[in-house]
N, C-alpha and C positions, 0 to 999 in steps of 0.2 A: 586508321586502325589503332595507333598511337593514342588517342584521344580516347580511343573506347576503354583502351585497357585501361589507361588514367582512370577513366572518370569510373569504371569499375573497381579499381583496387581502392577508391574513395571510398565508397561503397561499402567496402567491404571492411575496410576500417572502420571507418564510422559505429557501423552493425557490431562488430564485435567489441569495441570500447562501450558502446550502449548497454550491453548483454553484460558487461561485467561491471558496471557503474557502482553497486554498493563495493563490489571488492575494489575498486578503485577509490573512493571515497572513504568508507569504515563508517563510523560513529557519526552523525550530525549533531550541530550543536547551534544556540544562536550566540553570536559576539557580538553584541550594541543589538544594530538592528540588522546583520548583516548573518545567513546560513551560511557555515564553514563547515568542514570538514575535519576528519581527524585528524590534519597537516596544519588546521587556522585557514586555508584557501577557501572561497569563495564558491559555493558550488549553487546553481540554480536547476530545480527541478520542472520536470515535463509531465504532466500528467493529464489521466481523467476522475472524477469521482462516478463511483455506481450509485444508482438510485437506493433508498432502502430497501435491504437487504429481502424485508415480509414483499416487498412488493413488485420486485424484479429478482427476485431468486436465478432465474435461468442463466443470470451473469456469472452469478457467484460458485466460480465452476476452474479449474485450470486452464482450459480451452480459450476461454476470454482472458481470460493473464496473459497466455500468451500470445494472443492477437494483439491485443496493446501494448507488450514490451517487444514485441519480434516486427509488430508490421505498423504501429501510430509511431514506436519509439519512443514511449512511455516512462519515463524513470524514476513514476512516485505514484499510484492506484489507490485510491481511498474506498476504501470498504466502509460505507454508511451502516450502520446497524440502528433499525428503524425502533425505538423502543418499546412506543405505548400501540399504535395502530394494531389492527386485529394482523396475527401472525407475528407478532412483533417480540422483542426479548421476552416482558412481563408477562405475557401467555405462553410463549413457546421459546424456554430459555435452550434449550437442549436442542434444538434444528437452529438458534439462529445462532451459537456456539460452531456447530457444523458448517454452516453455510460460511461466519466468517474467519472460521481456520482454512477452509476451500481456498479463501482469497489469500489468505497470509502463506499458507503452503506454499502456494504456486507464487507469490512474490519473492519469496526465500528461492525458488527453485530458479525463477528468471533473473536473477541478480537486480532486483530493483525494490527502490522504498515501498511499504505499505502503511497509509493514514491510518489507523482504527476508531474513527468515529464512532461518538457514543450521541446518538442525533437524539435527544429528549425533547419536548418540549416541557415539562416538567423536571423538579427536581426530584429522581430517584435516588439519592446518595447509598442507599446501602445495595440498591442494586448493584447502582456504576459503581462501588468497591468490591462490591463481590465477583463481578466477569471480569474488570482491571487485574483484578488479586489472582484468578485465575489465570487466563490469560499471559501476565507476564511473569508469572511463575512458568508457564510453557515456553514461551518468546523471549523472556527478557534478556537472555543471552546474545539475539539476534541483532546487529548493528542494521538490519534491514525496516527493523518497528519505530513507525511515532503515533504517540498516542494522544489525542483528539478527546480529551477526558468529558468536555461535555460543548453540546454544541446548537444551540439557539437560547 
């Protein structure tokens, strides 16, 4: 019985230091080649990425947030934001804005990082300034955002 309780109250710590990992952490930052913290401490992330956004939409939802930071134990989710493919920012800037605030919401709300991947295979520069500019005018207060400014 002894054992159980143990290895439950593990458990249970664990879960809840997880759930609060950016407030445990703050600000990331890299020093040399090493991810630190707002302390300079050494922190390594757990995560998954979503497929682009036009193309598995059903992910990009709170519900999935929080299966991955409450039950894989998740403590960094990258929101792919698919650019050019059809449903993609360059056609549909205004659902794929929605789709990837769905993700950044519910990462802010689960206390864990969110990647914001700008997945182009081209160079869009005034697009990817213009949804960055957006964007972290909304978030950039958040110690929970890293931004992925461009990515192939």
């Amino acid at each position: 019985m002894r054992t159980v309780f143990c290895f439950l109250l593990v458990v249970i710590i664990c879960s809840a230091s997880n759930s609060q990992f950016v407030k445990l952490h703050g600000q990331l930052k890299v020093k040399g080649a090493t991810l630190v913290d707002a302390k300079g401490k050494e922190v390594v992330l757990h995560g998954m990425s979503f497929g682009w956004h036009n193309w598995w939409p059903r992910f990009y939802n709170e519900g999935a947030v929080h299966e991955l930071a409450t039950k894989w134990n998740c403590t960094v989710i990258r929101a792919a934001m698919g650019v050019e493919p059809d449903s993609g920012y360059l056609k549909s800037p205004d659902r794929s804005i929605t789709l990837m605030k769905n993700v950044i919401d519910a990462c802010i709300k689960e206390n864990v990082y969110v990647i914001i991947d700008w997945h182009d295979h081209n160079i869009h520069q005034k697009e990817a300034v213009d949804f960055f500019s957006r964007i972290s005018k909304e978030y950039g207060k958040y110690a929970h955002v890293i931004y992925e400014i461009y990515n192939e």
